[in-house]
C-alpha positions in Angstrom: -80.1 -62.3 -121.6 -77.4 -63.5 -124.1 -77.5 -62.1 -127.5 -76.4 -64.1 -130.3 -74.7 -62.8 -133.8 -75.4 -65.7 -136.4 -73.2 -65.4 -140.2 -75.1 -67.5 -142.3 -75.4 -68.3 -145.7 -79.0 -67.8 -147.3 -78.6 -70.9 -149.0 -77.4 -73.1 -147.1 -78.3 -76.3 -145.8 -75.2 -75.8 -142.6 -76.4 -73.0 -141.3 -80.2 -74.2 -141.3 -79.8 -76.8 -139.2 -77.9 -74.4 -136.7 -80.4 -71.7 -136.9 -83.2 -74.3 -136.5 -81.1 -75.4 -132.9 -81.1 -72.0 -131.7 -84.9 -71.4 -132.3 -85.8 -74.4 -130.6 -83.6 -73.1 -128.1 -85.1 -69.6 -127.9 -88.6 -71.5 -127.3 -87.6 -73.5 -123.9 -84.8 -71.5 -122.7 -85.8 -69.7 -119.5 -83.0 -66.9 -120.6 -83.6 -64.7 -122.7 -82.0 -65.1 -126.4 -81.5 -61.8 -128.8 -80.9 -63.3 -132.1 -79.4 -61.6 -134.9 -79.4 -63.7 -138.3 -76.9 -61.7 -140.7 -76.4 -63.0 -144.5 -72.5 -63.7 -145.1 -71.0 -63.2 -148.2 -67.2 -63.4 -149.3 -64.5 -65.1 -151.7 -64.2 -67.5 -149.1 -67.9 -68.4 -148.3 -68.3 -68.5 -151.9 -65.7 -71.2 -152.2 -67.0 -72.9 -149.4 -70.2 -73.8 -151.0 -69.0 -74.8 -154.5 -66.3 -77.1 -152.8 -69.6 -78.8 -151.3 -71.8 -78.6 -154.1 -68.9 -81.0 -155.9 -68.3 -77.6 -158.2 -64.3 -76.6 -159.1 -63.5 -73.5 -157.2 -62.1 -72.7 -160.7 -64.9 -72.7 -162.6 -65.5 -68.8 -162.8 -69.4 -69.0 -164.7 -70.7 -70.8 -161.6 -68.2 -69.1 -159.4 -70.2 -65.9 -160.6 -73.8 -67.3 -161.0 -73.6 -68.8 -157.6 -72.4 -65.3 -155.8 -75.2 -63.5 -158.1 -77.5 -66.0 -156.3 -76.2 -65.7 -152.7 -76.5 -61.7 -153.0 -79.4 -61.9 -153.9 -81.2 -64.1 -151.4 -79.5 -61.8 -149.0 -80.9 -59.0 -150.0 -84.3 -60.8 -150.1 -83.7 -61.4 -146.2 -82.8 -58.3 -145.5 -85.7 -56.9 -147.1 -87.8 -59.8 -145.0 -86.3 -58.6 -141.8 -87.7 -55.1 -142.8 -91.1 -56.6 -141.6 -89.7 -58.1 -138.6 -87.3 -60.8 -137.1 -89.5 -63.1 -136.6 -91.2 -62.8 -140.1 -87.5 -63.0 -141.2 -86.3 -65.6 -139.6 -89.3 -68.2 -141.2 -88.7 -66.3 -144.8 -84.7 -67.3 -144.4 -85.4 -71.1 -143.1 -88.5 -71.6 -145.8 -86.0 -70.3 -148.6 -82.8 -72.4 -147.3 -85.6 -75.5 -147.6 -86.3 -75.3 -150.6 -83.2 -74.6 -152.2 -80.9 -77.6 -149.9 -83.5 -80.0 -149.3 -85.9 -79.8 -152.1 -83.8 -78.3 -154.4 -85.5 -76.0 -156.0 -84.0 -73.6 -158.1 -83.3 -69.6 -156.9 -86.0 -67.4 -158.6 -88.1 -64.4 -158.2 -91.1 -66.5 -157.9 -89.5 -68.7 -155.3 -88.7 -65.6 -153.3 -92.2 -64.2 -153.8 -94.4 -67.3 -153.1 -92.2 -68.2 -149.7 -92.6 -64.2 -148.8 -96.4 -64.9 -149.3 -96.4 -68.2 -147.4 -95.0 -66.3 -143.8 -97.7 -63.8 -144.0 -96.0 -60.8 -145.0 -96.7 -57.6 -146.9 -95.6 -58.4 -151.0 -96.1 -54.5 -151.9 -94.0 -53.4 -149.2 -91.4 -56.4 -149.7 -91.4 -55.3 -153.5 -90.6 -51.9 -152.5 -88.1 -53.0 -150.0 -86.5 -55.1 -151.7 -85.6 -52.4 -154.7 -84.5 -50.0 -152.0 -80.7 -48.6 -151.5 -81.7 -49.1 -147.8 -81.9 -52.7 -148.2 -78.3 -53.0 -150.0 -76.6 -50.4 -147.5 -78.0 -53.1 -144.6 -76.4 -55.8 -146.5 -73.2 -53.4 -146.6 -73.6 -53.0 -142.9 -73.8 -56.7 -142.1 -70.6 -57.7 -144.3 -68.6 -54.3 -142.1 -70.0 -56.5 -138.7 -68.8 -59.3 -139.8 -65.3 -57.9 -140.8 -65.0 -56.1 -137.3 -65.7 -59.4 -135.7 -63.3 -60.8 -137.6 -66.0 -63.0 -139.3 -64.4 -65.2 -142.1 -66.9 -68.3 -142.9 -70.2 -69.4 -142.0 -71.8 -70.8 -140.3 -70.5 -68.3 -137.1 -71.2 -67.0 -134.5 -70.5 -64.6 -131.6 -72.3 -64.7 -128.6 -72.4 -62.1 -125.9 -73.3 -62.7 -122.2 -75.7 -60.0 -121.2 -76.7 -61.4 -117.5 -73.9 -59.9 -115.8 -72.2 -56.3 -116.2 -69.1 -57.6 -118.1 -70.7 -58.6 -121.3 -68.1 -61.3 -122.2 -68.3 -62.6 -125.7 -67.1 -65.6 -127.7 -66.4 -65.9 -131.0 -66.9 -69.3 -132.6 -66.6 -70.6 -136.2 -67.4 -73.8 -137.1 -71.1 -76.2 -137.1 -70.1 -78.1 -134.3 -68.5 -76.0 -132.1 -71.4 -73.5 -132.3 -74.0 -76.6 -131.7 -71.2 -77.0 -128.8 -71.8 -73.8 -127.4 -75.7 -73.5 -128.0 -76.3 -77.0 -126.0 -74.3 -75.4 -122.6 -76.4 -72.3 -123.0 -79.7 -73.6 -121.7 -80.4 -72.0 -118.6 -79.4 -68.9 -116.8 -76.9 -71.0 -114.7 -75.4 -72.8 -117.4 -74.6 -69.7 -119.4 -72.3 -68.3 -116.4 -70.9 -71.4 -116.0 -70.2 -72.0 -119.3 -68.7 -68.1 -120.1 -66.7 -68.1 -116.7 -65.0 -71.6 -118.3 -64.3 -69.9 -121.1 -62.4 -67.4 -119.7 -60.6 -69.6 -117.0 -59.6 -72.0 -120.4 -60.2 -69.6 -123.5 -60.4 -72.9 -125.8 -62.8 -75.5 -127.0 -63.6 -78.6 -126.1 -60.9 -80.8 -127.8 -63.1 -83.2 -129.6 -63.9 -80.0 -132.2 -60.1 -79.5 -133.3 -61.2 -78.5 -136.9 -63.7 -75.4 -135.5 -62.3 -72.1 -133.4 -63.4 -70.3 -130.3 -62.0 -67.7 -128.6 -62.9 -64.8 -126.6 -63.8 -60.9 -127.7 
């Protein structure tokens, strides 16, 4: 088994195309694949997205409005996850969807009608989703990343559960986690490709702009 720690951003368009990789993934591989989705937010994430989004990193109204907007929708997936991964995971993707490629504005009524649209339990999700449990989850997942070392999304850190050593990797960057996803595919490939890493601890040279490194 490998178990995978994915730092996304709820509303971005990055991190679903990654997430969508490692689904597919989850589906064929004949290893078994623990995934963990967990919402990123910080200064730096925040100024990530506005420097793609053609906004001034300056701008402090949509420096605000757009961090008001990525807590919330992280909160709304934590309070999906409440009603299970899987549920979670096709709240997270539906939501990232609509807001990157359809465009369609952040709202309650977005949130509700894409809650609806996965099969899941509104009342509850309601309740949920006005919780302190919810926000201390949230807290959780920003104190994870920080003892990973977790700056910017997307990111990930992948442990390798098949042997007794549980060696992980900690990568940062679209392609070198698509990198990484693509030599994990079978039980064989995943000890080949963690006993490289530690023989080499560094990535594939074509990815200069992304980092690995081992945990």
């Amino acid at each position: 088994m490998i178990e995978i720690y994915l730092f996304i951003n709820p509303i971005g368009g990055r991190c679903l195309t990654i997430e969508k990789q490692v689904t597919e993934l989850m589906k064929k591989n004949d290893l078994k694949i623990q995934l963990r989705l967990i919402p990123l937010m910080n200064l730096h994430t925040v100024s990530d997205l506005l420097t793609r989004e053609g906004l001034s990193k300056k701008d402090i109204h949509k420096r605000n409005k757009l961090s008001d907007i990525i807590y919330s929708a992280s909160l709304d997936v934590k309070a999906a996850q409440l009603q299970g991964k899987k549920r979670g995971r096709s709240f997270l993707m539906k939501l990232q969807e609509e807001m990157t490629e359809k465009r369609t504005p952040y709202s309650k009524e977005l949130v509700h009608r894409l809650f609806l649209e996965v099969g899941g339990d509104m009342e509850m999700f309601i309740e949920d989703r006005a919780s302190d449990l919810v926000k201390e989850l949230f807290i959780a997942d920003q104190q994870i990343a920080r003892d990973m070392q977790i700056t910017r999304h997307p990111s990930a850190v992948i442990y390798n559960c098949v042997n007794d050593e549980g060696t992980g990797i900690r990568i940062e960057g679209c392609n070198a986690i698509k990198h990484v996803i693509n030599s994990c595919k079978s039980r064989e490939s995943v000890l080949r490709f963690f006993d490289n890493q530690e023989k080499h601890d560094h990535l594939n040279q074509e990815f200069p702009a992304d980092h690995l490194s081992l945990i």
